[in-house]
N, C-alpha and C positions, 0 to 999 in steps of 0.2 A: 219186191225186196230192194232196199236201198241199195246203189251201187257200189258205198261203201263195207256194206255187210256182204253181200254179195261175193266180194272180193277180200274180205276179209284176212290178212295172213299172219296177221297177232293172235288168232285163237281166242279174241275179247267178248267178239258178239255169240248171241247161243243162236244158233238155226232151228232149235227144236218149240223156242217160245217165239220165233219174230213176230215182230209190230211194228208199224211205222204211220206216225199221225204227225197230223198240221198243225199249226199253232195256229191262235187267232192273227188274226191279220191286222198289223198297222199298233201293235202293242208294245210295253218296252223293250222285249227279248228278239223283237220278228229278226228273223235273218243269222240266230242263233242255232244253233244244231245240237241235241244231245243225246244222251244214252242212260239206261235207268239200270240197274245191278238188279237181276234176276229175282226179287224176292218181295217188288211191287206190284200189287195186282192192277193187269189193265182191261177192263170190261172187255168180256165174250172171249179171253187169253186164256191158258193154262200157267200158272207160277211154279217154276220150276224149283228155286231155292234149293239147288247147286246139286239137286240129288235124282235121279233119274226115277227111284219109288217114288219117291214127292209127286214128281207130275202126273207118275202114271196112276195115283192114288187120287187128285186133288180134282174137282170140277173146274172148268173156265170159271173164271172170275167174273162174280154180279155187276161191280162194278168197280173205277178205276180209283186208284188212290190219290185221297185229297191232296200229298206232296205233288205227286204229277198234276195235275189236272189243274193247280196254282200253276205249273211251268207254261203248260198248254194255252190257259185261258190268257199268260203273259205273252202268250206268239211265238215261242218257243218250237223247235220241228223234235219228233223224238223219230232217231232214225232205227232204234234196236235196243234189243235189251243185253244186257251183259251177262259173265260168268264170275259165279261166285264160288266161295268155297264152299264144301259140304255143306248145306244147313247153318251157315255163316261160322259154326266153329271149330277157325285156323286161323291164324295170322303168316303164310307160307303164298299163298294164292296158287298152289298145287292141290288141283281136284283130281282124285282118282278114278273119275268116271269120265269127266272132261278136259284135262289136261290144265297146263299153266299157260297162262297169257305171255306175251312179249314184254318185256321191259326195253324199250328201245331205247334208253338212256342208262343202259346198266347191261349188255349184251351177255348172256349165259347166265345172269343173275334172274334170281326171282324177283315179281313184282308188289311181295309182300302181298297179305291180304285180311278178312276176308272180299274186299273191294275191288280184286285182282283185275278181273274185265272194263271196270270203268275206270281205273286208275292206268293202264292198259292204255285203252282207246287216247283219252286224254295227251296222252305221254307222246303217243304215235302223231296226232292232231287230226284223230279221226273224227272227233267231234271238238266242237266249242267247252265244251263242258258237259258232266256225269255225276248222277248221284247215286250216293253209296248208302251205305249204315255205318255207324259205327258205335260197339258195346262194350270191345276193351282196348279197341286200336284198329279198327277195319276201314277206318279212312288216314290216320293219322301217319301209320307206318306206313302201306303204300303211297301215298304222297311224299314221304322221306326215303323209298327207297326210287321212286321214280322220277325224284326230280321236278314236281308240279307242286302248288298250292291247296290245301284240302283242309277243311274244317270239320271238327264237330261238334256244334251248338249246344247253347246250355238244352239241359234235359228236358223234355217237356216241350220247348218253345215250337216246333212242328209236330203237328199230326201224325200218328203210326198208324189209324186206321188203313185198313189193307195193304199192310207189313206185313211179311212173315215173323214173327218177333224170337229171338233168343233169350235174353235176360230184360223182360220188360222194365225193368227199373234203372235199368242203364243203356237200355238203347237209345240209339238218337239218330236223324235223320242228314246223315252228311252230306257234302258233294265237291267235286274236285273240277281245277281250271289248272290251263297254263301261263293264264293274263289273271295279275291278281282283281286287276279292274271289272272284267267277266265273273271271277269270286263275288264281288261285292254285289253289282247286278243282281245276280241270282239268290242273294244272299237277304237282299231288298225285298224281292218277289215270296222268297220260303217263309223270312222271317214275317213278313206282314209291318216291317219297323222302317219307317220312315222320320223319325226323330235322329238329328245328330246327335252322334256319340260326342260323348266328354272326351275333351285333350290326356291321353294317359302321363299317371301321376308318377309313382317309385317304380323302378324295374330291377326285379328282384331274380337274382341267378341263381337255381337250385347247386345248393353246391352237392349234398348227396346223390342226386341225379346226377353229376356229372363224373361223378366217383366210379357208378356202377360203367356209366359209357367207356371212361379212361380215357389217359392222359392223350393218345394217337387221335383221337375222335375230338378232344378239347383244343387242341393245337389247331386241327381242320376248322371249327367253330367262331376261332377267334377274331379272323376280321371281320366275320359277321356281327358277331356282340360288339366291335367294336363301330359297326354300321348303324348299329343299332343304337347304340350310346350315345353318339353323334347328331341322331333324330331324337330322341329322346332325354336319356341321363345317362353318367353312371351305375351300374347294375351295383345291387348291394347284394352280398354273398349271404345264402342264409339256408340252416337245414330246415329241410320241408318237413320231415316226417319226427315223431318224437321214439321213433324207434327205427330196425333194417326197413327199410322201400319193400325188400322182399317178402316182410312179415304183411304189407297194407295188400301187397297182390297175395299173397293166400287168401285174406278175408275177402276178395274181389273173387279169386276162384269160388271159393266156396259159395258164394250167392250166386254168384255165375251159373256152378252145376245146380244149382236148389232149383231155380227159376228154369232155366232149360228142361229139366226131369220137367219140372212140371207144366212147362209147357208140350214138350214133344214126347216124355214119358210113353203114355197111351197109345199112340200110334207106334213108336219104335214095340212095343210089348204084341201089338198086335200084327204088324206090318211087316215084322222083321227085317229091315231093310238091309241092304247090302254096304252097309258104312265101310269106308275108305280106313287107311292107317289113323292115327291120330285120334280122328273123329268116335272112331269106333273104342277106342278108350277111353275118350273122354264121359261118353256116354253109359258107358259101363261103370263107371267110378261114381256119375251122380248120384244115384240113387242111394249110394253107403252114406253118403255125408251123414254124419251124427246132427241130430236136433238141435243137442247142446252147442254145437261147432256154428250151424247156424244162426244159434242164439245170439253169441262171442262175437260172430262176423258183424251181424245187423247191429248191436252198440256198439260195436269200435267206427263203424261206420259214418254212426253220426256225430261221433267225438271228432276223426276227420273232417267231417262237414264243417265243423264247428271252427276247429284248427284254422281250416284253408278260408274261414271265411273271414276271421279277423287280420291274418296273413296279408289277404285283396281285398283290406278295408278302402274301398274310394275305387281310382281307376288306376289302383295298383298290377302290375303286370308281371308275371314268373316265367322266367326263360331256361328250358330245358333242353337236350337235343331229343331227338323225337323218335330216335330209334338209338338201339347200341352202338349201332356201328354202321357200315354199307351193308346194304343186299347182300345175302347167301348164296352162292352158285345154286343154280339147277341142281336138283334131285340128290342133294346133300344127305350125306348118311345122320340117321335118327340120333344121336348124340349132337350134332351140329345143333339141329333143328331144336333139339330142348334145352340150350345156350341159349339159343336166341329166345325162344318164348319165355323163357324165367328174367332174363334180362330185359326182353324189352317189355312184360307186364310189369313188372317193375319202377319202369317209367309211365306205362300208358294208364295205370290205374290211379293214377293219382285225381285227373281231371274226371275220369267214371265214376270213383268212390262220390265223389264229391259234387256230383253232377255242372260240372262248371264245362265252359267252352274252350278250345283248343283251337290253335291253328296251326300247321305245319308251312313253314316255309323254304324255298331251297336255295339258300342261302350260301350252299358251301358245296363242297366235294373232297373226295378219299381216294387216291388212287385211280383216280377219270372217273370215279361213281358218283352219282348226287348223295350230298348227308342235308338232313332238315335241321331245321333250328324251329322249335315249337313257341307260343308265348299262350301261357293262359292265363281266364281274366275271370273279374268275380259274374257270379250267374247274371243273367240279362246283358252283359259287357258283351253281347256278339259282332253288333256295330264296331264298336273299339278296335278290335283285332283288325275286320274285315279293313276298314280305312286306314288301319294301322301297315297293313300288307299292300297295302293299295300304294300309299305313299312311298314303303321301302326298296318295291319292285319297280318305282316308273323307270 
């Protein structure tokens, strides 16, 4: 066992999955260090995916997953696997079977999640870098409550074979650094894109996003936008949604619960698992979704799609903050907790409806806590961002 896991006293790495492999040798990553979020399969492993029935239900794993095994074959070291949230859906990175990670950049606060361990580790510099998932914000917000850099790629663009998947049609394969340069790297290796990105064009400010966040959280923001204006433009104000943000995250809920049931359905009916708070209602609620609701969700869907794609016509850029506000304390009473997840889906759905790329950057601070500043860009722009953060953070 690594002597970083080993010694572990963030609560990020799982002891019940470890693994620890070498990268190839003399590659572009060699001499990099990382950690993969529990829900990767690594050949002759058990995949935990944050649930303790999970593992004890699931065989070792045939083989390893093609996101890793790209890190690996780049010389890359994987020293451990992370914790996740239940079955990836929360956005708290409080597991009730494995506890919460450290946020060492935000002390008593959560680490946000589902990405909680590798977002975690990162934060601490227990690794180089970590990859996460993310379906409705499971890299985005813990990168903005931890204070690190995290993306999450247009949809499709990496492989999910041997993922645990939640909502296939919005999952995506993210990963988080503390050097946005180490972002890029890695970003080089997952995407397979070695074409320069275009110089980005309009930079365009969610003003409804910024509404939901409030005025406290836009004031923290502003020398950012104003760092950012500085490298690029002027940001042009404009509302994103043609109705509340809050209405686009229902239609995101609702496909969310559809695709979950049906992926995890069958086992939950047979398995009975012992699900956590939260998790355990969520899960009970998919399965009511009406058809018709479903119906509603998937066209307004692609009318979004449609919206956001004339919106980032060229290498136009949308600047949002990337959570409501800072981190939540530790073990917040359930009214806290569903504040925050209505408001921060609210934001984080917009780039999942839509399957476009996101970056979270942390750019500011609230009170000594890191606040992110996100920029997304039209699908295949994931170059754009990465060099985009590259340049902002030297």
């Amino acid at each position: 066992m690594h002597e970083i896991v080993a010694n572990d006293r963030l609560g990020a790495f799982c002891r019940h999955t470890h693994v620890e492999l070498t990268g190839a040798p003399g590659r572009p990553l060699h001499g990099l260090t990382f950690a993969v979020k529990d829900i990767y399969d690594i050949a002759g492993h058990r995949t935990g995916f944050g649930s303790p029935d999970w593992l004890r239900t699931h065989d070792p794993a045939a083989r390893t997953a093609p996101a890793v095994e790209r890190l690996l074959d780049a010389g890359a070291q994987l020293i451990g696997k992370t914790h996740t949230d239940e079955l990836t859906w929360s956005l708290t990175g409080e597991n009730a079977h494995y506890g919460a990670p450290l946020n060492v950049n935000a002390p008593g606060r959560v680490t946000g999640g589902s990405s909680s361990g590798s977002a975690s580790a990162v934060a601490a510099g227990a690794v180089d870098f970590a990859v996460g998932s993310d379906t409705g914000g499971s890299v985005r917000l813990p990168a903005g409550f931890c204070g690190i850099v995290g993306i999450r790629p247009t949809h499709g663009r990496i492989p999910l074979d041997g993922v645990c998947p939640l909502a296939p049609s919005f999952d995506t394969c993210g990963w988080f650094a503390r050097d946005a340069g180490i972002l890029n790297r890695v970003g080089r290796i997952l995407l397979g894109d070695d074409v320069p990105a275009p110089p980005p064009g309009r930079l365009l400010l969610a003003q409804d996003a910024l509404a939901i966040a409030g005025e406290t959280v836009v004031d923290a923001l502003r020398p950012a936008l104003d760092k950012l204006a500085a490298l690029i433009r002027m940001p042009e104000p404009v509302i994103v949604a043609d109705e509340p943000l809050t209405r686009w995250m229902d239609y995101f809920r609702v496909l969310q619960a559809a695709e979950a049931w049906a992926c995890h359905g069958e086992w939950i009916a047979r398995e009975k698992p012992r699900l956590g708070p939260g998790v355990r209602e969520r899960f009970a609620w998919a399965p009511t979704v009406r058809p018709e609701d479903i119906v509603r969700a998937k066209a307004r869907r692609e009318e979004i799609t449609r919206r956001l794609a004339e919106l980032l016509e060229g290498p136009t850029l949308l600047a949002l903050p990337s959570a409501p506000g800072i981190a939540v304390p530790r073990n917040s009473a359930p009214p806290v907790l569903d504040d925050l997840r209505v408001r921060a889906l609210a934001l984080l759905c917009v780039a999942g409806l839509a399957r476009l790329p996101q970056i979270s950057l942390p750019l500011a601070t609230l009170d000594g806590c890191p606040l992110g500043l996100s920029l997304i860009a039209a699908p295949g722009n994931d170059t754009l961002l990465l060099g985009l953060a590259a340049s902002l953070m030297r």
